[in-house]
N, C-alpha and C positions, 0 to 999 in steps of 0.2 A: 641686150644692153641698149634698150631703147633712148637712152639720155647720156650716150656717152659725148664727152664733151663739153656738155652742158654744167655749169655751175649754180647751186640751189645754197640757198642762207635760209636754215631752220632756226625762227625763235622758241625759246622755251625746249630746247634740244635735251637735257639733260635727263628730265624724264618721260612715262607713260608716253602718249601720242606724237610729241614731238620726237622723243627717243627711236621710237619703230618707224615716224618718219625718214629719218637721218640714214638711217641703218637700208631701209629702202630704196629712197633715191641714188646712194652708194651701191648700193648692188646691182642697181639699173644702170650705172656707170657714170653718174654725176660726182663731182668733187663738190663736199662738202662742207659748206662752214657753218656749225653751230654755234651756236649762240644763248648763252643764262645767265643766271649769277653762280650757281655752282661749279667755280672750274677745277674741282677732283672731280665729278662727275662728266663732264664735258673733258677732260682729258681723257677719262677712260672710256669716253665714247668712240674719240678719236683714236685709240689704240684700238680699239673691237675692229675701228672700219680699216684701219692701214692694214692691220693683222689678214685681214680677208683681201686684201688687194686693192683697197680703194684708196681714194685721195681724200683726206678732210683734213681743216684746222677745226681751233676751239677760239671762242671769242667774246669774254667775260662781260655779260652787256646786262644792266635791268633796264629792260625797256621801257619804263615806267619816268625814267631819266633821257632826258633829251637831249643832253648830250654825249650821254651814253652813246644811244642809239647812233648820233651822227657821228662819232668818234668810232665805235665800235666795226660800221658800215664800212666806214671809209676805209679802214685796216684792212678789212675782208678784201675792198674793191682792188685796194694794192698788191696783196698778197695772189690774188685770184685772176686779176683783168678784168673782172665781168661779176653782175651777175645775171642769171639769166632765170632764176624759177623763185619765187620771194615765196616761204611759207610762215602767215603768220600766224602761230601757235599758242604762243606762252597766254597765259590763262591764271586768275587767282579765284576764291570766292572768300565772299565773307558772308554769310548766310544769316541773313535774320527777317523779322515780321518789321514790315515799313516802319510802323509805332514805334518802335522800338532800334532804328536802324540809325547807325551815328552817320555824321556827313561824314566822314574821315573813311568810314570803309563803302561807301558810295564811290567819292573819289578816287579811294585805292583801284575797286574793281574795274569805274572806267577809264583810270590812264593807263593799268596793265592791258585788259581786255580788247578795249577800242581804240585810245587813242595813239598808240603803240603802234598799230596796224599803220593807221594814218601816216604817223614818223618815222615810220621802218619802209612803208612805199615812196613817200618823200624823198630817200635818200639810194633808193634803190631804181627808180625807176626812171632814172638818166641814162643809166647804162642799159635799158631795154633797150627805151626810144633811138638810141644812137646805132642801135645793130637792128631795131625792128622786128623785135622778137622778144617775146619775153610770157612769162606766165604766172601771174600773184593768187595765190591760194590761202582764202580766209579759214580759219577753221575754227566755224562759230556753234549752234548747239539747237537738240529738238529745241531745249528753253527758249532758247530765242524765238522760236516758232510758234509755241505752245504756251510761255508761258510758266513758270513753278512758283506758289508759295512760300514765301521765305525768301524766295532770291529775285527780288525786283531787280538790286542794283547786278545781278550775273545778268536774266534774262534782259535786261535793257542793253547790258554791253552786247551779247552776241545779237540781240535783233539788230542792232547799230551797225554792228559788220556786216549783216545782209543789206542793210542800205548802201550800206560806203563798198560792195562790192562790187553793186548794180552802178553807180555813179561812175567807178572806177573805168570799169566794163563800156560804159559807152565813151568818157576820156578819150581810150586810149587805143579803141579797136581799130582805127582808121592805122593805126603803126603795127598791126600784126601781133601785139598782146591779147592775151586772153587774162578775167580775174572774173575767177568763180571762187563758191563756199563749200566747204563739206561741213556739214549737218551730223555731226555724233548724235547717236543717241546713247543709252544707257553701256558704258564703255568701261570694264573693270580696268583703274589707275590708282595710284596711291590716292588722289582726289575722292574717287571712290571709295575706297576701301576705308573710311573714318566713318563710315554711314553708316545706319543702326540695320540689322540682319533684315529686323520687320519689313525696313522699308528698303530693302533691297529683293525680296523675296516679293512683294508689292509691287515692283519695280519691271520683275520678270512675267509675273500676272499679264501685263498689260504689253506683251511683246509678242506679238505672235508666230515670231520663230523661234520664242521658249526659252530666250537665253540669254545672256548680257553679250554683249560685245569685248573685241578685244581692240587692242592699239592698232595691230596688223590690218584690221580690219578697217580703218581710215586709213593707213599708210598707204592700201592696194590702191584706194579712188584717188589719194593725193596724187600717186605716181601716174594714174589715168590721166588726170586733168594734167599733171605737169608733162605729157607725152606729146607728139604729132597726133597723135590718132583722136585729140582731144582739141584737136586744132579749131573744129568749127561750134565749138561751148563757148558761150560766155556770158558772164551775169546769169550763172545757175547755181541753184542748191542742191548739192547732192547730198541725197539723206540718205545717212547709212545706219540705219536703226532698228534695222530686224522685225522692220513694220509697225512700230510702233505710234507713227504718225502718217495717216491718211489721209490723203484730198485735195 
């Protein structure tokens, strides 16, 4: 129970990576507060983790709204006292070739993706600085890295969070915070699972540990970074993509 005590606010909780998040830092002995706009699915998240012994609410929030976000926050921070591990998660895509790319799903992608982040650390990281501890975890993408056709406006939001992670990272280290990324790569979620076979079988090709990834499998590094033992990382990218991205 590395994290017991500690308080973590997962956005985008309801499913794929944020979901096996939630469910993770609960079992490591964090109290929980999710956060989406799904709230049947977010209540039954909150039933899985109290069912298991752990502590979470649910906290109907689209991050993409700004006063969501600072309303949503604020409830948590009453409910809870604190927080103390910010994962920001929630993610949309709207995939197209640039030519062809409305301003409207530009925009969508980067106030869910990025600017979210920004207004969810905004409202959360008061209550670090005042205990001197804390830990923000971006969870941005290889795209970000690498790059994909078709998703300028995805791959700009997550390389955006590699910057605003590094920025953050130097903020805020003089107070004992740490704000790192994890790096998904090719990761089976409902997200994925709308892709065409071809280009998932493509997708495997170019992995060289053969295989897609799962949720658990970002949940294990989020729970690293949000741990002690993660204590002297900061402004890193952890890639967890089955090697898919080198150098």
């Amino acid at each position: 129970m590395k994290l017991e005590g500690r308080v973590a606010l997962v956005t985008g909780a309801s499913q794929g990576i944020g979901h096996a998040c939630a469910l993770a830092l609960a079992r490591e002995g964090a109290s929980v507060a999710v956060a989406a706009r799904n709230q049947q699915k977010l209540e039954e998240l909150v039933s899985e983790i109290t069912a298991a012994g752990g502590k979470a609410a649910a906290f109907v929030i689209d991050v993409a709204e700004e006063e969501q976000v600072k309303s949503g926050i604020k409830s948590a921070l009453a409910q809870f006292g604190k927080i103390d591990i910010l994962v920001n998660n929630a993610g949309i895509t709207r995939d197209q070739l640039v030519m062809r790319l409305k301003r409207a799903d530009w925009d969508a992608v980067l106030n869910t993706n990025l600017t979210s982040a920004y207004l969810c650390i905004q409202q959360a990281i008061g209550s670090m600085l005042k205990q001197r501890w804390g830990r923000i975890i971006n969870i941005t993408s290889v795209f970000g890295q690498m790059g994909q056709a078709g998703q300028a406006n995805y791959a700009a939001s997550k390389a955006g969070l590699i910057g605003l992670t590094m920025a953050m990272a130097r903020e805020v280290a003089s107070r004992n915070i740490t704000c790192n990324a994890v790096a998904p790569g090719f990761i089976e979620t409902s997200m994925t699972a709308a892709l065409s076979e071809e280009f998932k079988q493509n997708a495997v090709k170019a992995i060289p540990l053969g295989r897609v990834g799962t949720p658990d499998d970002i949940a294990n590094a989020v729970c690293f970074l949000a741990s002690e033992e993660a204590s002297y990382i900061t402004g890193h990218v952890l890639n967890v993509n089955g090697g898919m991205l080198m150098g």
